[in-house]
Structures are given as structure tokens and as C-alpha cells.
N, C-alpha and C positions, 0 to 999 in steps of 0.2 A: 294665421292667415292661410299658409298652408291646409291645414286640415278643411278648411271650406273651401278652398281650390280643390283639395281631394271631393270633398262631399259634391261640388257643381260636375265636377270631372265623372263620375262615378255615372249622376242623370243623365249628362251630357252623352259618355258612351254605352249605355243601358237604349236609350232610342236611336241611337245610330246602328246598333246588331239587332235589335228586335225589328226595325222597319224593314230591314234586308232579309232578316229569317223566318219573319211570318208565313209568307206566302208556305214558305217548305213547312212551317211548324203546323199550320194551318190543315194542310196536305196529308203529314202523317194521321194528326189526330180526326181525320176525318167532319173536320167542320164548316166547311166553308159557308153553310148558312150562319153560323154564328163569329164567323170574319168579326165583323165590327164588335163586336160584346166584348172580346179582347182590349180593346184599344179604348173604346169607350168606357171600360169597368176603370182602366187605369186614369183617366180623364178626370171621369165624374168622383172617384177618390181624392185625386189631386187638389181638384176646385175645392172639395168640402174642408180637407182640412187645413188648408190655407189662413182663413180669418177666424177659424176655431183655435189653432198652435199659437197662433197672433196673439190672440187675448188671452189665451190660459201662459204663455211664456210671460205675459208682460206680469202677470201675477206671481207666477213661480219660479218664471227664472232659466235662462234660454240652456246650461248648460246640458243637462238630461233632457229635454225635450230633443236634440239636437242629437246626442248621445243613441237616444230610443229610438231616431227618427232612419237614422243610419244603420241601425240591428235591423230593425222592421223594412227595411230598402233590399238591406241585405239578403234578409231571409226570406223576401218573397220572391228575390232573384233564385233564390237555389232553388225554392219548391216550383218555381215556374219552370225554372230548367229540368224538373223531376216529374213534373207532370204528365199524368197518363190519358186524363179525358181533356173536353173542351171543359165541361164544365169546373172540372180541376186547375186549367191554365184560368179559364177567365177571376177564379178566387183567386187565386193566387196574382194575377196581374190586379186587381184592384186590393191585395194588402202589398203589393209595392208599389203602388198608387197612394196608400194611405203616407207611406214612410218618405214619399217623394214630396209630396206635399207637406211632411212636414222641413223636409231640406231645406227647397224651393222658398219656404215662408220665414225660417231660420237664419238661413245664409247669408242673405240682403240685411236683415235684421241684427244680427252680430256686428256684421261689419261696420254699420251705422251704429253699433258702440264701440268696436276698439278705436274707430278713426275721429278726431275731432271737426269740426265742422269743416275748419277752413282748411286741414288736408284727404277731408273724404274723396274729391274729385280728382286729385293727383292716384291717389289709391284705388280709385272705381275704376280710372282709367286701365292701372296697369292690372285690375282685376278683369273687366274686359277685353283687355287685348288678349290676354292669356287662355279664356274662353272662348273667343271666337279663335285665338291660335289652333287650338286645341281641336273645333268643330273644324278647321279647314284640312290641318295636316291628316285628320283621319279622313275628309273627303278626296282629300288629296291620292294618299296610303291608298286605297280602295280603287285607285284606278291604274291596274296595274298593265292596262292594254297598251294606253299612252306614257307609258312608263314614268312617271312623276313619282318621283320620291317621296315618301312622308313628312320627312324635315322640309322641302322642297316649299310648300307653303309659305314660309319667315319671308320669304322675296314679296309676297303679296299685300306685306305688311310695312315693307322699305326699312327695315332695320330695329334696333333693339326697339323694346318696351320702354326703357326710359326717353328714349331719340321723341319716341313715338307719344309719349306723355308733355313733355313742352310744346305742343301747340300753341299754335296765337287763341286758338278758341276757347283753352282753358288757362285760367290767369289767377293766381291769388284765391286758390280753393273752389273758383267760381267757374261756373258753365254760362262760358257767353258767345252763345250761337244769333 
């Protein structure tokens, strides 16, 4: 479980620095007509290989697809960050677009095998908490004018993960909103 916490963690802060550093990455490379090609190239890779890893993992078997999916995330993060044209970041941001999508399509996927039915929802829980922890303490982190701490976020959430997983609205595996 851990390693697919890594692998959402990994998405999760790859869009939190590139939304912030566009603008400047945009700037040196002299592109700002092709602004959106960037963002868009990572998009429309993402969507694609979503219900393509879908079907070819349920055939072959989620381990290496997940494994590849995480190399190919990787390394379009480095050659993105090596980049010297527009047209260079925009390849480069749509093969880490392909490797995200296959994360993205994996992760949920896994998880809905290691965990059996009637405790996925205990487990989704404190999978989610931990993601949006994770989105907030770096929205948090980032603002360093109002001085809020990074860790500072866990108050937004009233206490542990487990505290926070006994809800009345989840009971017996089940999601009853």
C-alpha cells in the first residue's frame, strides 16, 4: 500500500510544482503561444491511457504495467525538467502524461485487489485521507507569508486517520451517505 501512496504522492506533487512553475517555465522557453499545448499534451495522454492499461492489466497483470507506468512518469519528469524548446517540454509533458495515466488507472485498481470487499471502504478511507493530507499540508507549506506550517494542515482534519475513518457514515465496509 505504501508504494501506491508513493505512486498518487509522486502525481499528486508533479501538479502542484508544475502549476506554480509554468508561468516562469513558459517565459524562459519563449512560448507563451503554445501555454496550453503543455498542459493539454499531459491531459489528453492521461485520458488515453486510462481504459487502454484498464484492459490490457486485466489481461496481463497489473504488476509491470504499474512498475513501467512509474519509469515512464519518471523519466518524462526529468527530460521535462531538461528541456530546451516548447516543443521539447510539450513531448516530454505528454510521455509523462502517458505514465500518469497509467498510475492514475493502476492505483485504484490494485487497491481494489489487495483489499476485500467488506474492508475496501475502511482502507479507501484512510487512503484518502492521506491524499488529500498530503494536497493540503503542501498547499498549506506554500504559504509562507501567513506563516502556516506544512504539518499545520492535520488540524483541518480533527485528528488521526484512524479517529477520522470510524465515521457513523462508513459501517461494516459500507459507504452509507
Amino acid at each position: 500500500m505504501t508504494s501506491l501512496m508513493l505512486t498518487l504522492f509522486l502525481e499528486a506533487l508533479d501538479q502542484a510544482i508544475v502549476g506554480t512553475a509554468m508561468p516562469r517555465i513558459i517565459a524562459q522557453l519563449h512560448g507563451l503561444d503554445r501555454y496550453t499545448w503543455v498542459v493539454t499534451a499531459y491531459i489528453l495522454a492521461t485520458t488515453t491511457m486510462i481504459p487502454i492499461v484498464g484492459k490490457l492489466s486485466d489481461q496481463f497483470g497489473r504488476k509491470w504495467f504499474l512498475l513501467c507506468g512509474t519509469i515512464l512518469f519518471l523519466m518524462g519528469s526529468l527530460l521535462a525538467g531538461a528541456a530546451q524548446s516548447m516543443d521539447q517540454l510539450i513531448a516530454f509533458r505528454a510521455l509523462q502524461g502517458l505514465g500518469a495515466g497509467i498510475g492514475m488507472a493502476l492505483v485504484a485498481t490494485v487497491f481494489g485487489d489487495l483489499f476485500p470487499p467488506a474492508e475496501r471502504a475502511s482502507a479507501a478511507c484512510r487512503c484518502g485521507i492521506r491524499r488529500n493530507y498530503c494536497s493540503c499540508s503542501s498547499t498549506a507549506g506554500s504559504r509562507r507569508r501567513q506563516r502556516i506550517p506544512a504539518l499545520g494542515s492535520s488540524r483541518l482534519y480533527g485528528g488521526s486517520v484512524s479517529s477520522r475513518c470510524r465515521r457513523p457514515g462508513i459501517t461494516d465496509g459500507r459507504c452509507t451517505w
